[in-house]
Steps between C-alpha positions, in 0.01 A plus 500: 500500500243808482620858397436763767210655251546852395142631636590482854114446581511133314766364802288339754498534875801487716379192680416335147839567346625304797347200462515474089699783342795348287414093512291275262452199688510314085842591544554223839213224387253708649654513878365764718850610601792493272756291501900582698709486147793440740785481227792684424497531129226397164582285203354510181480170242636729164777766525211724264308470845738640684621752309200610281259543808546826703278347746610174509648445903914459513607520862311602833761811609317632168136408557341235638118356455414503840681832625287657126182420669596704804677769277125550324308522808700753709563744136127463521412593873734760491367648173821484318595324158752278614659368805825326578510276800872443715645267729407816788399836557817638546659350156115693373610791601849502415442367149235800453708799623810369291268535211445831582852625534850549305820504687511934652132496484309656842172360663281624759315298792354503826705497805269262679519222166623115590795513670637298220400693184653800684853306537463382143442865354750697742793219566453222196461755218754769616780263378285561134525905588121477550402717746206555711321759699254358803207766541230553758257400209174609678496811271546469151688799463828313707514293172490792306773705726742156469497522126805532318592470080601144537217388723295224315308328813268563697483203750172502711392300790069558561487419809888467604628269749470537865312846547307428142533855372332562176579645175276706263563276232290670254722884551817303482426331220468847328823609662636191316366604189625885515846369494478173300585281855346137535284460774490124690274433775539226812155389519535212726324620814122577285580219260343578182123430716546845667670683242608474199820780380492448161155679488607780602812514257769360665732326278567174641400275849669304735409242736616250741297247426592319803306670668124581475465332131651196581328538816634148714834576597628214296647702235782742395381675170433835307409660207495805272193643328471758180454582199636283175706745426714478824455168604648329209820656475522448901430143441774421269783681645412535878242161525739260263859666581477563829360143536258532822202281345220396731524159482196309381371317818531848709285630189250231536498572919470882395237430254285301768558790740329736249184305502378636835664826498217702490317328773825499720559841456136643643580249812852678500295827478236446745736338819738769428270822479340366831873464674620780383154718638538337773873497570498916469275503807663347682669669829852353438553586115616850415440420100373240257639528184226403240346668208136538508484575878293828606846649610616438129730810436427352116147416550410695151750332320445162637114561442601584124763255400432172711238325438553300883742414741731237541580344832851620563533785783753633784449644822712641760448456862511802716763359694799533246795269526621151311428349847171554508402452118684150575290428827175583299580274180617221725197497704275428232368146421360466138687740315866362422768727492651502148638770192244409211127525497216490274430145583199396708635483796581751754804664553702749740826665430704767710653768297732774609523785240610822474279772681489759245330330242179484728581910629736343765877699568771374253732255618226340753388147501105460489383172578176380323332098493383430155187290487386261226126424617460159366155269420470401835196581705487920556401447841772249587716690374398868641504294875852380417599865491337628789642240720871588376400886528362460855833556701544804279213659642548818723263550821 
């Protein structure tokens, strides 16, 4: 399996690495796509085999040829050294923040991360005496004002969920640094095609890779990316202890998923840029929450640490209730209504969150529609959403 080569200007394209990086057809009798090695454990003829070969496969909760392939590939894309692939994002993220943290150890994150990641740092890990400070994050300095002596993570979500604030991941990194935190980035809206975290110094990535890199909706799955040095010690105790191994024919769905990532994600790109444009003219929305937008309040930093824009977005009607973000979602016809996204279909979700994270009063309820613009046609899809948006009209 190829090395990630030290002279970063040796690793070919992005587009190349998916199609080739990590498999030598010799190894399969020459078949364009490797083989599912769908088995639970490896034997070897000698007990010297077993036991004098480091490398020598023992039992797929450890590693698994298939799942390696995928392992190589995504270290690769996301410019790390090493990646470790589990049975979802979720058990991705939890195995890499418990790397990261000793029982009465602090972390700071966004208010706006996955609901999820925010109940596993403030409710799972409290019973550990972990404790965790949620911060505006659009200004670097909130990380540094959260700091305290035991803090050692910084959690980052670039672009967060729902209203996909952004973090300067380059200044906290350096806040990191000043006080000897680990920094650990959710990078599953960009996907390593749009950005890549490690670049800019961030210890460690996380993805759901049910999402955009598996890219079918057939899939739970996600991974960890960095550097040797990290990534092996997380494998062993977090990967084999913790036990939540991507099994090998999810790997082998994953790995096919990769193939057209690149091409997906510019379709992604284009239907939702023209949406989004589109959706912030029109008379009945009040905002469209997207980066890259001209009403970007992050434009700069979007301009300077994306390198595109995925398809995920929210918008909030001007009439404000759950009634009407229900009336609008179930009046549309090709986008289903459903919690995940990344996939190439369509998707519409109504969200009520707090107000105050978007400048709303505290204790109010602001109710948003999250869009995932799938592959379908741009124009079918824009027509689908002026029909629902027509009886939300005024004059």
């Amino acid at each position: 399996m190829p090395e990630i080569p030290q002279n970063p200007d040796a690793m070919p394209d992005f587009e190349t690495i998916c199609a080739h990086w990590g498999e030598d057809p010799r190894r399969y009798q020459g078949a364009v796509i490797p083989p599912i090695y769908q088995n639970s454990l490896f034997t070897t003829p000698t007990c010297e085999d077993r036991f004098g070969n480091p490398d020598a496969y023992n039992y797929t909760r450890i590693a698994n040829p298939t799942t390696d392939i995928v392992e190589a590939k995504l270290a690769a894309l996301e410019k790390g050294e090493r990646a470790r692939c589990f049975s979802s994002g979720m058990a991705a993220i939890s195995a890499a923040i418990l790397s990261c943290m000793r029982a009465g150890d602090h972390v700071v994150a966004p208010e706006t991360a996955y609901g999820p990641t925010r109940a596993f740092l403030a409710d799972y890990l409290a019973r550990f005496n972990i404790s965790v400070t949620f911060v505006d994050g659009s200004d670097p300095q909130d990380y540094a004002d959260a700091l305290r002596p035991n803090t050692t993570l910084l959690y980052l979500e670039s672009p967060s969920s729902v209203v996909y604030k952004q973090q300067d991941l380059a200044a906290v990194v350096a806040i990191a640094k000043q006080c000897g935190a680990a920094t650990l980035c959710d990078n599953s809206w960009a996907t390593p095609y749009f950005q890549n975290p490690l670049t800019w110094g961030v210890d460690l990535v996380v993805h759901s890779a049910t999402k955009y890199l598996g890219g079918h909706s057939d899939i739970v799955a996600g991974v960890v990316v960095g550097s040797k040095a990290r990534m092996e010690p997380l494998a062993e105790r977090e990967g084999a202890l913790l036990g939540a191994m991507l099994d090998p024919f999810a790997a082998w769905l994953l790995l096919r998923g990769l193939r057209t990532l690149a091409i997906r994600m510019e379709r992604h790109q284009q239907n939702a840029r023209r949406i989004a444009q589109a959706l912030s003219d029109h008379p009945a929305i009040a905002v469209v929450h997207y980066p890259g937008l001209p009403a970007d309040p992050q434009r700069e930093l979007t301009r300077r640490q994306l390198h595109g824009t995925s398809s995920l977005l929210s918008i909030e009607l001007k009439e404000q209730s759950r009634e009407a973000a229900y009336r609008f979602v179930n009046a549309l016809r090709y986008f289903g209504i459903g919690c995940s996204w990344g996939g190439f279909e369509s998707l519409a979700l109504p969200m009520g969150i707090p107000a105050h994270i978007v400048g709303g009063k505290p204790g109010e309820t602001r109710w948003m529609i999250r869009l995932h613009i799938g592959l379908e046609s741009a124009d079918d899809l824009w027509a689908d959403l002026q029909a629902a948006l027509k009886p939300f009209q005024r004059g």
